[in-house]
N, C-alpha and C positions, 0 to 999 in steps of 0.2 A: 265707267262711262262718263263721258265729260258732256256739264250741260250747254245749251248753247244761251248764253248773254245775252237779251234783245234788250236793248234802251232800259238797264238794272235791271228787267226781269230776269228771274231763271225758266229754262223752257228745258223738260228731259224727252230726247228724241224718241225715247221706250214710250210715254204717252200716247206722241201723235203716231208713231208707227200699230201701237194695238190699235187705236182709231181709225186709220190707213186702211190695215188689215178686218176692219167689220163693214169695209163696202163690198155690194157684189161684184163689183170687175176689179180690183185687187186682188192675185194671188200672194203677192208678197212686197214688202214696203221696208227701208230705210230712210231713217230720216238724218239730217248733218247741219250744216251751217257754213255758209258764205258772207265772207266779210262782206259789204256795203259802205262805203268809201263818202258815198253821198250823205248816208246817213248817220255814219261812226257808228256802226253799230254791226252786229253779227244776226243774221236771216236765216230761217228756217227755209229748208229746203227737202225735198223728197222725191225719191226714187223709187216707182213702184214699178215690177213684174203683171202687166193685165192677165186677165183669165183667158183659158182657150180661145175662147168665144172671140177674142179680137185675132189668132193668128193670122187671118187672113185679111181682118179689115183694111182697108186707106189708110194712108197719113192722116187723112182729114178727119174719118171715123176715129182715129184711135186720139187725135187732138182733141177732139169733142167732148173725148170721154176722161182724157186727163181733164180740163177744163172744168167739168164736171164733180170729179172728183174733189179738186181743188175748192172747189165751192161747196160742195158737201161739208171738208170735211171743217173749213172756215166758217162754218153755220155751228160747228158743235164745239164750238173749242171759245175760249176765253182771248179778246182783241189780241192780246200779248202771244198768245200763241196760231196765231193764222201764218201758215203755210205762205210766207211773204217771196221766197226767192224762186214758187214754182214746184210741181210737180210733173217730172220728166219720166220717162220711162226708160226704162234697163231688161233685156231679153233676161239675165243671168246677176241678181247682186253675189257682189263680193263675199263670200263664206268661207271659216274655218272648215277643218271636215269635220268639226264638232257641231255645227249650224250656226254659230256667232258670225255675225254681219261682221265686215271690216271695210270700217266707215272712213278706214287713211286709205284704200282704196277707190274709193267713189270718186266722179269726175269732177266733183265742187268744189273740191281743194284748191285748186288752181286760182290766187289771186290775181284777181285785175279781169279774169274770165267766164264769158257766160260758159256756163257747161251746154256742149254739145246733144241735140236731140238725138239717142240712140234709136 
């Protein structure tokens, strides 16, 4: 697993994702890192699966709740590691058939790009 870089810290995406993973509307959570251009440095970023309970909600419910998230989980973590480049949601992350995330699949990759709201 490679850590992500923020401004010399080290940050391991396994942290903020068990973090992720101990809210109630998070079924399942990835975390990576996107360059920042502005700031020469590498941002944490996360991809979480919401629970049933939003299948059906709004754009704007299910914003809400990422939003929320994001600030949750930015209340439990240490400045160096707050969820800086966002928490988006993904119906499906990328998985081995062994259950290992595969985080060069995820939409964050893309330099120069915001990742698209699934």
């Amino acid at each position: 697993m490679r850590l992500i870089k923020y401004k010399g810290f080290q940050v391991p995406p396994s942290e903020l994702e068990d973090l992720l993973l101990q809210h109630p509307s998070v079924a399942d959570a990835a975390v990576t890192s996107i360059y920042s251009d502005e700031q020469a440095t590498e941002l944490p970023i996360a991809y979480v699966t919401l629970t049933a309970q939003y299948s059906s909600a709004s754009q704007a419910q299910k914003q809400k709740a990422l939003d929320e998230i994001r600030a949750w989980s930015d209340s439990q973590v240490a400045g160096y590691k707050k969820i800086r480049g966002g928490v988006w949601e993904l119906q499906n992350l990328p998985k081995t058939p062994s259950g290992k995330i595969l985080r060069k699949d995820l939409p964050c990759r893309r330099q120069e790009e915001k990742p698209a709201r699934l």
